[in-house]
N, C-alpha and C positions, 0 to 999 in steps of 0.2 A: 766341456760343452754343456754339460746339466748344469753347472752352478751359472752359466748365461743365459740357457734357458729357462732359467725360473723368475728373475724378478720380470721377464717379458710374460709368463703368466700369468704375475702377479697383477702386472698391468693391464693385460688383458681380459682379467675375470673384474679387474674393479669396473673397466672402460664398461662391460657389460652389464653391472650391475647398476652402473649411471643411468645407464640408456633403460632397462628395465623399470626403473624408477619413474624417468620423465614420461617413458610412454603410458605407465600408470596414471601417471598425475593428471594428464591429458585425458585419460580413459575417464577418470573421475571428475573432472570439471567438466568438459564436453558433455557426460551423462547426465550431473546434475547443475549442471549452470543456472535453469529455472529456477530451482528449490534454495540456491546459495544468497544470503541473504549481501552476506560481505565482497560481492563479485566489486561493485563500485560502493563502499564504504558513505564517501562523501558529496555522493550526488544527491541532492537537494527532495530527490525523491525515493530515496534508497527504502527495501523494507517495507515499503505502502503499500504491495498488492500481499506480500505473502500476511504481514500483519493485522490489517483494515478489511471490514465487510465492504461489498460493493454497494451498501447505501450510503456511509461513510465518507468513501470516495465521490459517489458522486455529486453528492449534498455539499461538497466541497469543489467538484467543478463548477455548480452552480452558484453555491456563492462568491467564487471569483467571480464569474460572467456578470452577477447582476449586483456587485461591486455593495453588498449587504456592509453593515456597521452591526447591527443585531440578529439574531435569531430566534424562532420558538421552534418548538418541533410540537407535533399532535402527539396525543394520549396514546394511539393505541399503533403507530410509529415507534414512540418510546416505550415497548413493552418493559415493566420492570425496572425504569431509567437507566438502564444500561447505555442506549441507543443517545440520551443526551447527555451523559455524563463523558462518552467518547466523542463524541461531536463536539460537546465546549473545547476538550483537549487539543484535537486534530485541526480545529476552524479560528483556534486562537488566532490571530487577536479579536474577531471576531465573535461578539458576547453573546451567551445564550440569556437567553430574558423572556421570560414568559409575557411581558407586556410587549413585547418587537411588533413590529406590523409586518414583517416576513414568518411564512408561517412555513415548515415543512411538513407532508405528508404522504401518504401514502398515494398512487392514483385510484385507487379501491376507496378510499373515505371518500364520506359525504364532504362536498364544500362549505365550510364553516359560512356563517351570514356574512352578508360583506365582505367579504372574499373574493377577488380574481387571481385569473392564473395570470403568474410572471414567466415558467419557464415547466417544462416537463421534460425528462432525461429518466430512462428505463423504466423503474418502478418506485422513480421519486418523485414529486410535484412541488414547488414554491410558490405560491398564496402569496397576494399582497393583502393583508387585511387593515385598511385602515379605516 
């Protein structure tokens, strides 16, 4: 009777250790599902919030919306050219060109001459300067 009782242990410590495991796993995605960048790999917007500042983003809602070909960004928008160097990247195919008559800025700057507003969305603005 021991030598049948033990591979049913055997089985039943593994069966336990399954379930230990799944319930972990779940403990850990459920916990950090925001943070997991690979939760959907191949959706078309995978990685954009944890990656990209919220001017980034939106400066790219906005040039879907008003269906841009170029862009400029302002001086002091782009501190450092940091700010359009990752916007040429992220707004591809969409070219960044200092000559564009789309201007992005800040809502805090002054309005460039000739300059109207196309759209505002948080603490971005697009300028049509033509």
């Amino acid at each position: 009777m021991n030598s049948a009782s033990a591979p049913l242990s055997s089985l039943l410590r593994y069966c336990i250790y399954f379930w230990a495991i799944l319930v972990l796993l779940n403990f850990t995605f459920f916990t950090f599902k925001d943070i997991v960048i690979d939760t959907y790999p191949f959706k078309v917007e995978a990685g954009i919030q944890q990656s990209l500042t919220p001017e980034l983003i939106t400066m790219n809602k906005l040039a879907k919306a008003n269906d841009l070909h170029s862009f400029a960004v302002s001086k002091p928008l782009d501190e450092m050219g940091y700010l359009g160097l990752r916007a040429a990247e992220f707004l591809y195919p969409i070219r960044l060109s200092q000559d564009s008559s789309s201007l992005f800025a800040t809502k805090n700057e002054l309005v460039p001459l000739g300059c109207h507003l196309l759209a505002q969305q948080q603490n971005i603005v697009l300028y049509d300067c033509r």
